[in-house]
N, C-alpha and C positions, 0 to 999 in steps of 0.2 A: 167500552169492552176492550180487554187486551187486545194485540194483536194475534195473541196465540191460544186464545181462547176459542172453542168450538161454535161455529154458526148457530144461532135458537131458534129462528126463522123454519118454519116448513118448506117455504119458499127458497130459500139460501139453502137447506141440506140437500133437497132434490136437484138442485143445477149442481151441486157439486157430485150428485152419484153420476150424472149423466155427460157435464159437460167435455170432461179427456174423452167423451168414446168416439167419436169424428173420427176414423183416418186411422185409428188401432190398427182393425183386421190386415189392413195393408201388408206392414208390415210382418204378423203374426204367420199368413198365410203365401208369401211369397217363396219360400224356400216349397213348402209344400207342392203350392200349383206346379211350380216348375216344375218338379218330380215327377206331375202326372201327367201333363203334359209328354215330358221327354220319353214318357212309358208306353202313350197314346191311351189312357184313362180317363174314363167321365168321371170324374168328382168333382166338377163343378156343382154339384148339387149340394154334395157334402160339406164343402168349404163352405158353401153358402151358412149352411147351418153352421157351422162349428164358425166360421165371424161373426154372427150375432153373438152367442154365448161367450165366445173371450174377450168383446166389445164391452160387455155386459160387466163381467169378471175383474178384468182390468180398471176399468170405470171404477168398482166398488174400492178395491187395492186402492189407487191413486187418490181416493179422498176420505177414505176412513180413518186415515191414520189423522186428519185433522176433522172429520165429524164426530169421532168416537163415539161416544154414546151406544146404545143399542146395537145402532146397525153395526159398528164393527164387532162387538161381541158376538151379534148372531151369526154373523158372515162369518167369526171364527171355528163359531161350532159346526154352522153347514161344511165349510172344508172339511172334517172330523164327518159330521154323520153321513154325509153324503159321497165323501172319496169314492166309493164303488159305484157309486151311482152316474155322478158326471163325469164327463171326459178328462181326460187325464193333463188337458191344457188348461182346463178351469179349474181343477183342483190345485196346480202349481202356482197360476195365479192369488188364488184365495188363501191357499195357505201363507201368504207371506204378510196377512192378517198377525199372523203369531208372532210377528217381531213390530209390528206396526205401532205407534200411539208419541206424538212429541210433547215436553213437556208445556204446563200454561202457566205463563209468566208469574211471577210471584203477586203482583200488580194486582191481579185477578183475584187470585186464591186470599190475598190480604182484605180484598173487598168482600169477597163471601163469606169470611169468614167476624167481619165486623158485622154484614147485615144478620147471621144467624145470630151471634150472641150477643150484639151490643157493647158500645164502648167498655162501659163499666167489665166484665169477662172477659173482652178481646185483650183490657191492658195489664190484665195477669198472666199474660203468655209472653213468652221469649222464645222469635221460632226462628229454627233455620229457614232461610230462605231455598236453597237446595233442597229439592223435594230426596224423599227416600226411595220412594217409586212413584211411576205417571201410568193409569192404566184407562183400559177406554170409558168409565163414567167417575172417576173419580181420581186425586192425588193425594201423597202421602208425605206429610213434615215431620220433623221432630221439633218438638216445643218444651219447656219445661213450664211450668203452671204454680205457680203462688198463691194458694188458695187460700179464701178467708180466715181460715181457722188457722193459719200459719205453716201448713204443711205445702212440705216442697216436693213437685211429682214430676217425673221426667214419662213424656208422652208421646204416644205417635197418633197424631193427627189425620185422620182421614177426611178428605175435603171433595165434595162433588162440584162438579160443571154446574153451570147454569143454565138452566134450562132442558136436563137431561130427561127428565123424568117423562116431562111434555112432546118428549120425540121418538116414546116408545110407540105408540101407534102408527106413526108416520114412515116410521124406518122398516117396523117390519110391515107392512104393508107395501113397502116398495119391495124388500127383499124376497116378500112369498112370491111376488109376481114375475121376479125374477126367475126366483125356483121354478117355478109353475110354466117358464118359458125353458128352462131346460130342460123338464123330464119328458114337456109334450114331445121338444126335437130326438127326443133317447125313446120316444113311442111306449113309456113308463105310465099307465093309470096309477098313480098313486095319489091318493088325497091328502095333502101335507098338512089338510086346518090343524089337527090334532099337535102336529107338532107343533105349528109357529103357535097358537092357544098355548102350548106349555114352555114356549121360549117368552110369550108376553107374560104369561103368567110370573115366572120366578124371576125376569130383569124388572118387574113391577116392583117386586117384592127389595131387591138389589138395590136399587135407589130410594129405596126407605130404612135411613139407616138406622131410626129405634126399632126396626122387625130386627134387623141385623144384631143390633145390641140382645133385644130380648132373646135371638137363635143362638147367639154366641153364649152369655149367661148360663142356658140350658144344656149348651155341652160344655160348657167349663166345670159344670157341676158334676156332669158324665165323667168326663177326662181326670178331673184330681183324684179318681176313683184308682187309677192306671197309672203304675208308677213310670216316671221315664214321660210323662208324656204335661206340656207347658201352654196353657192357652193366655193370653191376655184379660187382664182386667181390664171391665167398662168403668169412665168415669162417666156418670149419668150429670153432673152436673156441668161438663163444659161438653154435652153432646146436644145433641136435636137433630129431625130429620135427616139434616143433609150435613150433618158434622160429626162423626163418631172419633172421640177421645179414648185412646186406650193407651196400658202400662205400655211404654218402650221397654222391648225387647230384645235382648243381645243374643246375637248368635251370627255363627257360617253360613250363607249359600250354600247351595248344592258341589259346584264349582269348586269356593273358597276350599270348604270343608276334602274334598277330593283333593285338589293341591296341596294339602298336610301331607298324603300318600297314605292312607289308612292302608292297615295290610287286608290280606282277603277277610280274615273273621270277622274283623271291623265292619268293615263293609257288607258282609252278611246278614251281621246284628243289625245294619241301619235299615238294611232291606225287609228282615222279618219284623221290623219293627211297624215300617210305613204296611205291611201287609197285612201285621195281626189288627193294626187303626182298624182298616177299612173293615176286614172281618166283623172286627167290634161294632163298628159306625152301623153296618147296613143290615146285620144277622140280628146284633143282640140289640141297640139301641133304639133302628130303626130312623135316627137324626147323622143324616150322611151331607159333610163337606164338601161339595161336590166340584171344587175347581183344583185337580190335582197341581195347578201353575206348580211349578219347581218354586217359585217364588214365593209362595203361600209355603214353604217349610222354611225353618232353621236349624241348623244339627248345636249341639254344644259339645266335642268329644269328650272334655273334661267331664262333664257330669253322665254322659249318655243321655241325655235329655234330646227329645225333637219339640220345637216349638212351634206352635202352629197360628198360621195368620188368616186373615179373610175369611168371613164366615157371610157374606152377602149371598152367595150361591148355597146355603144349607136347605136341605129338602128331605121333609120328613115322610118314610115310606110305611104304611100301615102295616097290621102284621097278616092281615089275609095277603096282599101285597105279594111279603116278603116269602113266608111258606111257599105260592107258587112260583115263585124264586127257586128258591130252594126245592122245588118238586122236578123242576125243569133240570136244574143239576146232578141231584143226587139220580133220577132218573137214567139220564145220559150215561153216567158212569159205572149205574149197573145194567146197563146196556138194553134198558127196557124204551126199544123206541116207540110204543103205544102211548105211553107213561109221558116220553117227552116232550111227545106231539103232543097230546092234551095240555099241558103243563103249556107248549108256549103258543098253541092259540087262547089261553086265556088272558096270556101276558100280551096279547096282538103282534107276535114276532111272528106269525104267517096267519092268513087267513084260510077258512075251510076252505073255500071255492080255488085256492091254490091247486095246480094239479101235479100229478103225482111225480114229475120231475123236482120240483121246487121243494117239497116234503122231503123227497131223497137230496138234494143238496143241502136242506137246513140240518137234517142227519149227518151228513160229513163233517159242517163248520162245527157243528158241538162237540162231535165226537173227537175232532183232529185238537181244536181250545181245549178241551177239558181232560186229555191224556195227560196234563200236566200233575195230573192228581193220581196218575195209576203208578204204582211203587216202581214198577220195570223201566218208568220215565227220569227215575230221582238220583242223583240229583237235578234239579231245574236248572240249565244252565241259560241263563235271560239274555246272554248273547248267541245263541242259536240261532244263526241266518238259517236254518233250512228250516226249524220249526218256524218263527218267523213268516218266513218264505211261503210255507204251505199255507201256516194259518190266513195267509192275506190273498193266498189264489182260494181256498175255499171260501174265505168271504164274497168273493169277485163273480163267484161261478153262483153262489146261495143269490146275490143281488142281480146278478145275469136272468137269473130263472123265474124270477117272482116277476108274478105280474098285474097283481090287484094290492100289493100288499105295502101300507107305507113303514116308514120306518118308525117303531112303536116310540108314539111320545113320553112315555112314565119311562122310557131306559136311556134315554136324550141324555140327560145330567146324568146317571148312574153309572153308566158306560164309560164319560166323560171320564168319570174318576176315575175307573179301574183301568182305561187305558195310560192317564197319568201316572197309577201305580207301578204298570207291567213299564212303562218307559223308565221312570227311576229306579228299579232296580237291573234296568238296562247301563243305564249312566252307573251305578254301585259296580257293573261286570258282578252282578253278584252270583250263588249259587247254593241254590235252599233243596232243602227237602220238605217239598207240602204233603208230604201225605199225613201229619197232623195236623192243615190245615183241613183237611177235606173229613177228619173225623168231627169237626165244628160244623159240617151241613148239616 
């Protein structure tokens, strides 16, 4: 095994979530005590608590980024769904999940990629050695492919870890029980099965890269519909399980594309562009992308084209689903809050036996999100620290209030995206007018 390949061991992932945690809080917690100390304060109890959980936290940081697999994917979502939830030092810890993953030696990726297809397939590839991207259950080459028929195909390679797939049980299994050790100390009754069930569920699905091929397929079919918009071709014959082949595709990063200087319009168009997808994806389609990675787009400015990558996190939402979707919004915004309540205990964004504080904050958080859609708001200015600003104290104070209610598993991935939508048109500084999109509820 390379040496920079991920541990496959059960045995070997667990000592690596636990073994940095020794001697962490020490440090984490000395600026602190001092403080309460010199004030004459008991929080001795509370640091107590709050070193377990950045013990905990840190632990995860300091070995995910070479366990990858699962747990760091999940661990990156928990940073995301749970921000309101845990303390604000385990979420700084965790989020740094989002830059975390090194690459695995070529060494590695050469040998996985003989045991999938076999001499005879492996020696019609010509691959860069330099990955294109390293992410946590899988890596990315370009190769060019000489195929039997005489046709020359330039491809990008997607190649998984060893052993990934066998450490989805393992990983989240140690992470629920992580989770399940922070909300007890936050005095949270939340029953998270639902979610970690829907985080097994769809990284099951992720490292089965013919499901990935047959999701992508089915929006590509979607997307050539929609002018302006470029998905990848599967080759099915240099793919299997854990090797999906697709067209190399040229384009900008998010970044690159921005360092041209598009003027504001430009940058408008790219922003309604990434907003009308998602519209599309989750209203009309009902087969939604769900890993908004800035990394998963490529701009082309010459064509106006957005290219679109990674389709291992697609998740298809019903259209009873989606209606109450849609009941819960259009609700809101015509200010009918009987309508919204219904609408999102059906979707389990609060439970009945909530009481009547917790109903009046899940009222503020929609009502304050969804102004974005009333005309007196427009344009949307996506750098707005104070909308911003509120929307993230009314989340704070809705998750402050609940107290039986966990975070709905079927909005886990859906959310994921739309907060990657509202970030990149953050990065664009863009400035839209939605109230045509809000005539598409």
């Amino acid at each position: 095994m390379s040496k920079n390949a991920p541990p496959r061991s059960v045995w070997s992932r667990s000592s690596r979530l636990v073994q940095l945690a020794a001697g962490l809080a020490k440090q984490e917690l000395q600026g602190r005590v001092t403080r309460a100390v010199d004030r004459g304060e008991a929080l001795v109890h509370q640091a107590q608590q709050l070193r377990v959980q950045v013990e905990q936290a840190r632990a995860i940081v300091e070995s995910l980024g070479q366990l990858k697999g699962a747990a760091m994917k999940a661990g990156q979502l928990l940073s995301m769904e749970l921000r309101d939830v845990l303390p604000p030092e385990v979420i700084a810890v965790l989020s740094q999940l989002q830059a975390s993953g090194a690459t695995v030696d070529f060494a590695e990726i050469e040998d996985i990629l003989r045991d999938e297809l076999g001499d005879e397939r492996f020696a019609q590839l010509e691959i860069s050695k330099v990955p294109l991207a390293s992410a946590s259950i899988g890596q990315v080459h370009r190769a060019t492919w000489r195929s039997p028929d005489g046709g020359v195909h330039e491809l990008a390679l997607k190649v998984q870890f060893r052993g990934i797939a066998q450490t989805i049980d393992s990983d989240l299994s140690l992470l629920e029980r992580i989770a399940r050790l922070f909300l007890t100390v936050q005095l949270k009754h939340f029953d998270v099965t639902a979610v970690f069930d829907e985080l097994r569920d769809v990284l099951t699905r992720e490292t089965d890269y013919l499901h990935e091929a047959d999701a992508l397929e089915r929006y590509r079919a979607l997307a050539h519909r929609v002018p302006g918009l470029r998905v990848p071709e599967v080759f099915r014959g240099m793919s299997t399980k854990r090797v999906l082949a697709l067209s190399y595709e040229a384009g900008l990063t998010l970044d690159a594309y921005l360092a041209t200087g598009p003027d504001q319009a430009a940058r408008n168009q790219v922003a309604s562009q990434v907003l009308d997808l998602y519209f599309r994806e989750f209203f009309d389609w009902g087969l939604v992308q769900t890993d908004a990675n800035f990394a998963n787009f490529l701009f082309r400015p010459e064509t106006g084209e957005l290219v679109l990558l990674d389709f291992g996190a697609t998740r298809e939402y019903p259209a009873a689903f989606r209606e109450q979707y849609r009941a819960l919004l259009t609700s809101t915004i015509r200010g009918d809050r009987p309508g919204a309540l219904h609408a999102a205990q059906e979707l389990s964004l609060i439970d009945p036996a909530e009481p009547a504080a917790s109903r009046e904050a899940l009222h503020g958080l929609l009502e304050t999100v969804l102004r974005v859609f009333q005309p007196a708001f427009q344009p949307v200015n996506f750098q707005d620290k104070r909308f911003v600003d509120e929307a993230g104290e009314r989340l704070k104070a809705y998750y402050r209030a609940l107290t039986c209610s966990p975070p709905p598993a079927q909005l886990l991935f859906l959310h994921r995206k739309l907060g990657g939508v509202y970030s990149m048109g953050r990065a664009l500084q863009a400035k839209l007018d939605l109230v045509p999109f809000s005539a598409r509820l």
